[in-house]
Every structure is written in structure tokens, then in C-alpha cells.
N, CA, C and O atoms as CSV, one atom per row, in Angstrom:
chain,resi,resn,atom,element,x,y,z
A,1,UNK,N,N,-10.693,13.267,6.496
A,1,UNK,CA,C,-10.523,13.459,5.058
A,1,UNK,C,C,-10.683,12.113,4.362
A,1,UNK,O,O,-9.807,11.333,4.735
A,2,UNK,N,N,-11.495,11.611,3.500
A,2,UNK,CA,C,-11.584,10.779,2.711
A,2,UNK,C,C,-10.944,10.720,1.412
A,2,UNK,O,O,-11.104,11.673,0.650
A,3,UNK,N,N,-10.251,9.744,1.064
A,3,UNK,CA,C,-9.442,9.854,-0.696
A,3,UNK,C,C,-10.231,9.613,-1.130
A,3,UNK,O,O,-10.966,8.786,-0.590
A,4,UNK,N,N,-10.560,10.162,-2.335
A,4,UNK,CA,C,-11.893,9.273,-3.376
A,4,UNK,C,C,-10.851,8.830,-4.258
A,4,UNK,O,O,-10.931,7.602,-4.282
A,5,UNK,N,N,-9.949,9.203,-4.966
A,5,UNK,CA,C,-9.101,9.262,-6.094
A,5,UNK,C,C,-7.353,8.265,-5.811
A,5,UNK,O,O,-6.453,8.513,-6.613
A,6,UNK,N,N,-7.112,7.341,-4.793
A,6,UNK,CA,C,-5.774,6.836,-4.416
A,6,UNK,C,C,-5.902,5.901,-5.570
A,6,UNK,O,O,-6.931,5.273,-5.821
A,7,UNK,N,N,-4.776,5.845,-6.270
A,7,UNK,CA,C,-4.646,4.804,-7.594
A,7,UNK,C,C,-3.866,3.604,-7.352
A,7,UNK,O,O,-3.324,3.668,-6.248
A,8,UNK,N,N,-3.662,2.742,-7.858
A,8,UNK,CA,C,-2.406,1.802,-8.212
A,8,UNK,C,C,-0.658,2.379,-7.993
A,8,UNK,O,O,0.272,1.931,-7.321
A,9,UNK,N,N,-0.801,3.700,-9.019
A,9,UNK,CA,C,0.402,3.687,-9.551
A,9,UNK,C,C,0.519,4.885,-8.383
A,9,UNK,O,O,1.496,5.633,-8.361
A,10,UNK,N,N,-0.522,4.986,-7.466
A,10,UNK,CA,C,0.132,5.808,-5.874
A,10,UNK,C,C,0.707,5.233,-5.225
A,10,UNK,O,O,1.748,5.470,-4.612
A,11,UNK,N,N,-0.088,4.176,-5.307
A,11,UNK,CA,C,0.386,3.000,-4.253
A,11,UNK,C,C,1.439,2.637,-4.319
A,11,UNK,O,O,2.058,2.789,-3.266
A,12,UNK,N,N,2.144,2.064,-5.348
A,12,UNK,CA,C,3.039,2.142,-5.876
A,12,UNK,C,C,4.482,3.134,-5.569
A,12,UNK,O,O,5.621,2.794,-5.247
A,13,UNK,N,N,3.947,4.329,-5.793
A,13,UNK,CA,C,4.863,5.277,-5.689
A,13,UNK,C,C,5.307,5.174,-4.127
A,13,UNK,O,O,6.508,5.262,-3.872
A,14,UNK,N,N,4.357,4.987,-3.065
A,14,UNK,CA,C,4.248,5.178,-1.860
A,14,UNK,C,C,4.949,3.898,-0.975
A,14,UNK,O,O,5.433,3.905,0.157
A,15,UNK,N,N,4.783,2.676,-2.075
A,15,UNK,CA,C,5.609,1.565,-1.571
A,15,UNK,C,C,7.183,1.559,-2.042
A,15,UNK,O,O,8.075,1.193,-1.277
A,16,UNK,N,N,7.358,1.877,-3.004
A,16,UNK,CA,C,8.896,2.713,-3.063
A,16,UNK,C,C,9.546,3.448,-2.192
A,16,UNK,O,O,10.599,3.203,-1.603
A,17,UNK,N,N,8.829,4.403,-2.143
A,17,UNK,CA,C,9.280,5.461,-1.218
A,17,UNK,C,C,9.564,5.212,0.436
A,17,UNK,O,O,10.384,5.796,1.145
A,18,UNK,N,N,8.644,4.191,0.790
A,18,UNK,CA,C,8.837,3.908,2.208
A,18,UNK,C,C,9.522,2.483,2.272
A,18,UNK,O,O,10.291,2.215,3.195
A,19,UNK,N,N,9.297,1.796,1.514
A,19,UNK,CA,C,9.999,0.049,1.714
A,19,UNK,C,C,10.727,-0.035,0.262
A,19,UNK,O,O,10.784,-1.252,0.089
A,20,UNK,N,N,11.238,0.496,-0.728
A,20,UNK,CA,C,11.762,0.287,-1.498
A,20,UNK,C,C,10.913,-0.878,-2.266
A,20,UNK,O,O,9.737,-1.167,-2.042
A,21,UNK,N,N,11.881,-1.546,-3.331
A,21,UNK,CA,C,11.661,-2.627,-4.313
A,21,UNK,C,C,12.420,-3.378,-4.351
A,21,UNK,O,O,13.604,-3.068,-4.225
A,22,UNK,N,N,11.945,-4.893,-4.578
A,22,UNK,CA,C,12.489,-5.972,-5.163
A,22,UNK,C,C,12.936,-6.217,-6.635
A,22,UNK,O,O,12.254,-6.784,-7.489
A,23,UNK,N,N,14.019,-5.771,-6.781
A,23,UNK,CA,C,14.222,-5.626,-8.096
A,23,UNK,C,C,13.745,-6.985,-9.081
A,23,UNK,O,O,13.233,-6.762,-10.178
A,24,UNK,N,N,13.914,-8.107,-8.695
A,24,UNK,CA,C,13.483,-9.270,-8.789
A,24,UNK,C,C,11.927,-9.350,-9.291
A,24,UNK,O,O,11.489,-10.130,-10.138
A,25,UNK,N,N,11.117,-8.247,-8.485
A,25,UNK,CA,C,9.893,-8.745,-9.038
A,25,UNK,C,C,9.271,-7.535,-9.686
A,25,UNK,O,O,9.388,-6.396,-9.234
A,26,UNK,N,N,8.536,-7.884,-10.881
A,26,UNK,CA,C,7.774,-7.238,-11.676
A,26,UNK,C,C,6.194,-6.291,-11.426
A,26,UNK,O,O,5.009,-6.570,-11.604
A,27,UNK,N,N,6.803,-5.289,-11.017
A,27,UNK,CA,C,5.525,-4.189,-10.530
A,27,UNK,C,C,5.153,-3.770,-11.433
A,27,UNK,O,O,4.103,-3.158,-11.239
A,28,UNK,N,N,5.684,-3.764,-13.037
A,28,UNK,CA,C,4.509,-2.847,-14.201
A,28,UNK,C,C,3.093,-3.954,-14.735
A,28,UNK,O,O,2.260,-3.697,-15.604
A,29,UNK,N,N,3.160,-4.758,-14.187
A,29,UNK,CA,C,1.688,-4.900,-14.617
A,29,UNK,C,C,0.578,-5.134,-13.716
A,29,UNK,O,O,0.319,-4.534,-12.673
A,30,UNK,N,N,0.285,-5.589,-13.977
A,30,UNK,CA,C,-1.759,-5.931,-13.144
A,30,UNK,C,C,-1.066,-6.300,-11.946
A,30,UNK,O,O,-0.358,-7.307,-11.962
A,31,UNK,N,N,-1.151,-5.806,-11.204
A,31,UNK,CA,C,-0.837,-6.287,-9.582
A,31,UNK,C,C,-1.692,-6.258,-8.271
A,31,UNK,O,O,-1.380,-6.601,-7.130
A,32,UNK,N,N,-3.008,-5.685,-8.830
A,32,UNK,CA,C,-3.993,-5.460,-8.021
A,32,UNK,C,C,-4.301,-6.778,-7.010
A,32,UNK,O,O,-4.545,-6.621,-5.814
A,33,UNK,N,N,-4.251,-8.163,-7.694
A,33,UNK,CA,C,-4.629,-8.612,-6.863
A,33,UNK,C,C,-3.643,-9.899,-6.614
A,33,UNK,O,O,-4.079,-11.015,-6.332
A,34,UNK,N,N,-2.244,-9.581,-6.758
A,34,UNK,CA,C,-1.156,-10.160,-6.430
A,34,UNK,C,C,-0.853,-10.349,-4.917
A,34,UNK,O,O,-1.268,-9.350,-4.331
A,35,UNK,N,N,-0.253,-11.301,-3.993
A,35,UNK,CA,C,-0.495,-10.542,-2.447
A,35,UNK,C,C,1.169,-9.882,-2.571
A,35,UNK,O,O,2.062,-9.868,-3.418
A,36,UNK,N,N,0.948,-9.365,-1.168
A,36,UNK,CA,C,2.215,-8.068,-0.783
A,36,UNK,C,C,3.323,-9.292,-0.734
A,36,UNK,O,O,4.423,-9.157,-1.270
A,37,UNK,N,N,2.953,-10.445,-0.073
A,37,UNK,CA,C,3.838,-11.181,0.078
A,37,UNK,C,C,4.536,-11.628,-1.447
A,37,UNK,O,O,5.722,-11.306,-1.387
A,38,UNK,N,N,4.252,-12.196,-2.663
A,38,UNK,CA,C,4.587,-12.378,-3.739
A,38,UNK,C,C,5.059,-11.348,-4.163
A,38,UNK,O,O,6.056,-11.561,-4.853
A,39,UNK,N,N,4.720,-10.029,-4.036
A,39,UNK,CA,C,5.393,-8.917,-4.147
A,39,UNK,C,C,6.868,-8.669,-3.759
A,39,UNK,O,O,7.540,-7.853,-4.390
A,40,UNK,N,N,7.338,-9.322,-2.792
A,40,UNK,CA,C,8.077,-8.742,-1.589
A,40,UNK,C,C,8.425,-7.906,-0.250
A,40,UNK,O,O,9.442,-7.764,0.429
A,41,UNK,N,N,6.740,-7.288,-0.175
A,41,UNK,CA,C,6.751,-6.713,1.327
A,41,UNK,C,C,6.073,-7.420,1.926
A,41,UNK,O,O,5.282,-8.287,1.553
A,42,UNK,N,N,6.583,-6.803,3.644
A,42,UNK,CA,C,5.682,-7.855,4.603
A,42,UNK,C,C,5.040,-6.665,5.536
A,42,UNK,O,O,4.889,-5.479,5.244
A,43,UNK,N,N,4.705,-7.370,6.775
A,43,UNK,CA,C,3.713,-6.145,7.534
A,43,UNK,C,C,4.593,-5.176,7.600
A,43,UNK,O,O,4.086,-4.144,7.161
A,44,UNK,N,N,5.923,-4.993,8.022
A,44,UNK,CA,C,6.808,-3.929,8.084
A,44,UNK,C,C,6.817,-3.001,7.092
A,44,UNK,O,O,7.041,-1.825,7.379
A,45,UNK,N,N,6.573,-3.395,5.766
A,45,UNK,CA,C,7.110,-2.893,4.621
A,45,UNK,C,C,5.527,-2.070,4.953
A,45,UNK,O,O,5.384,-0.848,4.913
A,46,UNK,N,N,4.515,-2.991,5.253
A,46,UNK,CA,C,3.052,-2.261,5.125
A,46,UNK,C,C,3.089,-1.005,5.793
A,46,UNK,O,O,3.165,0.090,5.235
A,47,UNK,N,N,3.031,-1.227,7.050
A,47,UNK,CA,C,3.325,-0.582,8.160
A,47,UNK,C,C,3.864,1.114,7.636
A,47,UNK,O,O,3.220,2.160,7.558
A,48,UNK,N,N,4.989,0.873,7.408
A,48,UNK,CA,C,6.041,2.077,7.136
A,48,UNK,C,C,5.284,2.767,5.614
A,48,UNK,O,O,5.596,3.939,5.403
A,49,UNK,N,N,4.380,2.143,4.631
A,49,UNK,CA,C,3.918,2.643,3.474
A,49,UNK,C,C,2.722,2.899,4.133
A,49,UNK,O,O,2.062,3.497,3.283
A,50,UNK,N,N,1.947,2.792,5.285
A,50,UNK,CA,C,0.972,3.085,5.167
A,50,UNK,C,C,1.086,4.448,6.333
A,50,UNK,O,O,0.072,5.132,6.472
A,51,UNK,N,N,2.584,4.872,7.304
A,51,UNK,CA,C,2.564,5.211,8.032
A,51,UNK,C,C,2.986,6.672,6.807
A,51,UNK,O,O,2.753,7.852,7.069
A,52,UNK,N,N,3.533,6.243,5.700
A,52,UNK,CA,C,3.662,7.279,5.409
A,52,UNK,C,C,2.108,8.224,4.400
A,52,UNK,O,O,1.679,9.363,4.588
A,53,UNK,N,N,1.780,7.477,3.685
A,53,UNK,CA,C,0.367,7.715,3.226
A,53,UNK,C,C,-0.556,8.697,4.113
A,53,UNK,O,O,-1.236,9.688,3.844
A,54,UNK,N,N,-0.247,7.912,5.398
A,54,UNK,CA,C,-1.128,8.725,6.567
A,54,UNK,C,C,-0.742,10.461,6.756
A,54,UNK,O,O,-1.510,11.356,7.107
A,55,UNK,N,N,0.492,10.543,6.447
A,55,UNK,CA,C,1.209,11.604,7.030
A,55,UNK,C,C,0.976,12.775,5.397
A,55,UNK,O,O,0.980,14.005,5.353
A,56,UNK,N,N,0.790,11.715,4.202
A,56,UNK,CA,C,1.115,12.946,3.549
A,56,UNK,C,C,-0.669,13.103,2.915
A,56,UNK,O,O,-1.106,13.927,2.112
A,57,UNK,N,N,-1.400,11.981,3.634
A,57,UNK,CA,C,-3.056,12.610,3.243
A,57,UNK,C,C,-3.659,13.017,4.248
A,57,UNK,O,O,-4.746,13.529,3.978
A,58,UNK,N,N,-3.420,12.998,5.189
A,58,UNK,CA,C,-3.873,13.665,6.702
A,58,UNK,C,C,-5.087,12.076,7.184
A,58,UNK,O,O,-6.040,12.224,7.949
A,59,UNK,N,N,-4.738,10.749,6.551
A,59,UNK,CA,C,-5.387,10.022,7.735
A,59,UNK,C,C,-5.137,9.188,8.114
A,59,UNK,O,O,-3.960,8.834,8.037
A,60,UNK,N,N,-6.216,8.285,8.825
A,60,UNK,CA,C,-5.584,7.780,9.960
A,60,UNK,C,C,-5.828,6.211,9.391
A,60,UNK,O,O,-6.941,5.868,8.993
A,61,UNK,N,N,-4.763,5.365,9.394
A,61,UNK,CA,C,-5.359,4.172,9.083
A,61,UNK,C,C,-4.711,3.059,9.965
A,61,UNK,O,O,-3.487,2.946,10.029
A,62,UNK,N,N,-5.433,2.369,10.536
A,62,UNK,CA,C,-5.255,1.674,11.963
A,62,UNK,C,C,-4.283,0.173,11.516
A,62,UNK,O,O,-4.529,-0.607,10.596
A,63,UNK,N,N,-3.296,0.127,12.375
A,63,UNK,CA,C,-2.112,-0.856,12.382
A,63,UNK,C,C,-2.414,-2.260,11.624
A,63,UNK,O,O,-1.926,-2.838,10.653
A,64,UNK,N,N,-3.862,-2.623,12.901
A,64,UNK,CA,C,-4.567,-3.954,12.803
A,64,UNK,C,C,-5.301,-4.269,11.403
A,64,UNK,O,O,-5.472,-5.389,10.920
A,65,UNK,N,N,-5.835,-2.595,10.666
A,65,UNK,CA,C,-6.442,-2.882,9.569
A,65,UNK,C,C,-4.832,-3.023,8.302
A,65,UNK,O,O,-4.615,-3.857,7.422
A,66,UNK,N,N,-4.444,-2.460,8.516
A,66,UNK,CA,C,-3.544,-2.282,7.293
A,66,UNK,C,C,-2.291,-3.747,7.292
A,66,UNK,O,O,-1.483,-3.875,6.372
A,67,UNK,N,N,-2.343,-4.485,8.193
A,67,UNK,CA,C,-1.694,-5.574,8.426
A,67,UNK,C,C,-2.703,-6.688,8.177
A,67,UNK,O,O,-2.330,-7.861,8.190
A,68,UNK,N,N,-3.501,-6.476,8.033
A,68,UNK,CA,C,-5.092,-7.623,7.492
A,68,UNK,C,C,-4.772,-7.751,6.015
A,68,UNK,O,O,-4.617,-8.859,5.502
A,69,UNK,N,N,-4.688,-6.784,5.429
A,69,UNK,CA,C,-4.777,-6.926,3.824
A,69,UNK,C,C,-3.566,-7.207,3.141
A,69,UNK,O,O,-2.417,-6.777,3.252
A,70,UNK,N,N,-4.276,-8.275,2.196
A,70,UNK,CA,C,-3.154,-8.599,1.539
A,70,UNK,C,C,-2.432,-8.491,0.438
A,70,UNK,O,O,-1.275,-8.819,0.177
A,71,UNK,N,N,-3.644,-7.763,-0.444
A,71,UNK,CA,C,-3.424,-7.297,-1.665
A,71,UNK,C,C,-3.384,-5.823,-1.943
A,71,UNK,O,O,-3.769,-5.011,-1.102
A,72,UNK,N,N,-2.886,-5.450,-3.200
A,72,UNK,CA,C,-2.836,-3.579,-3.375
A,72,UNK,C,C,-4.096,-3.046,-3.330
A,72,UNK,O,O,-4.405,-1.919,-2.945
A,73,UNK,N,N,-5.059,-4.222,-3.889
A,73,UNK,CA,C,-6.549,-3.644,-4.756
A,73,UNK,C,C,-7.047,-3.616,-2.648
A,73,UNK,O,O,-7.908,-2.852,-2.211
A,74,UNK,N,N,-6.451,-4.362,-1.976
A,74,UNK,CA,C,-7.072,-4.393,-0.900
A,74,UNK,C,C,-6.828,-3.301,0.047
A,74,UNK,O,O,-7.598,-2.869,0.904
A,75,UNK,N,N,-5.545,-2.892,-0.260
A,75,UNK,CA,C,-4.892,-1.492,0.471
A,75,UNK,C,C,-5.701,-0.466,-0.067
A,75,UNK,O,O,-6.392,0.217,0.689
A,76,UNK,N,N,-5.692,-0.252,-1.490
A,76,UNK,CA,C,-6.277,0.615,-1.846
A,76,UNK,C,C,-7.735,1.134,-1.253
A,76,UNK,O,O,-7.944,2.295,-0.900
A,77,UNK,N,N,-8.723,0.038,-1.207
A,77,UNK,CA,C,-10.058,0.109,-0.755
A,77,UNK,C,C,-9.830,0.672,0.440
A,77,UNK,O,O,-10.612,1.598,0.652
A,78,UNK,N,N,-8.593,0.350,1.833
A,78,UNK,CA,C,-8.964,0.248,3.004
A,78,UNK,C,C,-8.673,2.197,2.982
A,78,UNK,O,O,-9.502,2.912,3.544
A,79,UNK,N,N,-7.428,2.825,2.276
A,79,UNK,CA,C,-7.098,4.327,2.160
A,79,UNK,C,C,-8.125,5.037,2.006
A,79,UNK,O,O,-8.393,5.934,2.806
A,80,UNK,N,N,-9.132,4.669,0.601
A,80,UNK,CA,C,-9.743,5.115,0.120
A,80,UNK,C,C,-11.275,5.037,1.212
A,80,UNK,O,O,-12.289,5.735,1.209
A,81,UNK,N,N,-10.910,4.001,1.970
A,81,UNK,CA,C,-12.623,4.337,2.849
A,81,UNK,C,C,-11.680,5.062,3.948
A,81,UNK,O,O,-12.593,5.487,4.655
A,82,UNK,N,N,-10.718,5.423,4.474
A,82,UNK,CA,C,-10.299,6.066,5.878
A,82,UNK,C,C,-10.973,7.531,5.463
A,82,UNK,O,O,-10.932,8.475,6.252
């Protein structure tokens, strides 16, 4: 199954939901190309948001790739090509 359509404000939703938030840092604006780290998640936080993504779009997105990227705009691309 390919996403054509995974947004920001999925991503978003999906990094909440599995690693929570840093209340500390500011997620309503342009964050596309902020890294996860300035954000406040790390591979774990990735890991667990991307383990869940997988589960609720039916794919598969590999450990090694989703621990490479560092940005949202970069997560996004990697969902959106699985």
C-alpha cells in the first residue's frame, strides 16, 4: 500500500500518540525541516511513531530507514514512498 496523502499535521498526530511531547518545544509552526532531535525525539521516539504508522496504514517501513532521517519533511517522504 502506498500513502500518497501522509501530512505534517499526521505526523504530528502520530508522534503524540506514540512518544508524546515536549511541552517545552513549539510544534505549531513550520517544522518540516527542524531535526527530531531539536524537536525532542530520538530513534526510540522514531521507532515507536513509526512502528505505529506501520500498524495503522498496513506498511512496512524498515528500522535502518526510519532511524536515518532526521527531519519530519524527511519522515514524511520515507511513509509516503513505503
Amino acid at each position: 500500500m502506498t500513502i500518497t496523502a501522509f501530512t505534517l499535521d499526521d505526523l504530528k498526530k502520530a508522534l503524540f500518540s506514540a512518544a508524546g511531547a515536549d511541552e517545552g518545544i513549539d510544534m505549531a509552526g513550520d517544522i518540516l525541516d527542524r531535526s527530531f532531535t531539536e524537536l525532542g525525539y530520538d530513534s526510540l521516539a522514531l521507532l515507536e511513531t513509526a512502528a505505529l504508522i506501520s500498524r495503522e496504514h498496513g506498511i512496512a517501513l524498515e528500522d535502518d530507514a526510519v532511524t536515518a532521517v532526521t527531519t519530519p519533511r524527511e519522515l514524511i517522504a520515507l511513509i509516503t514512498s513505503a
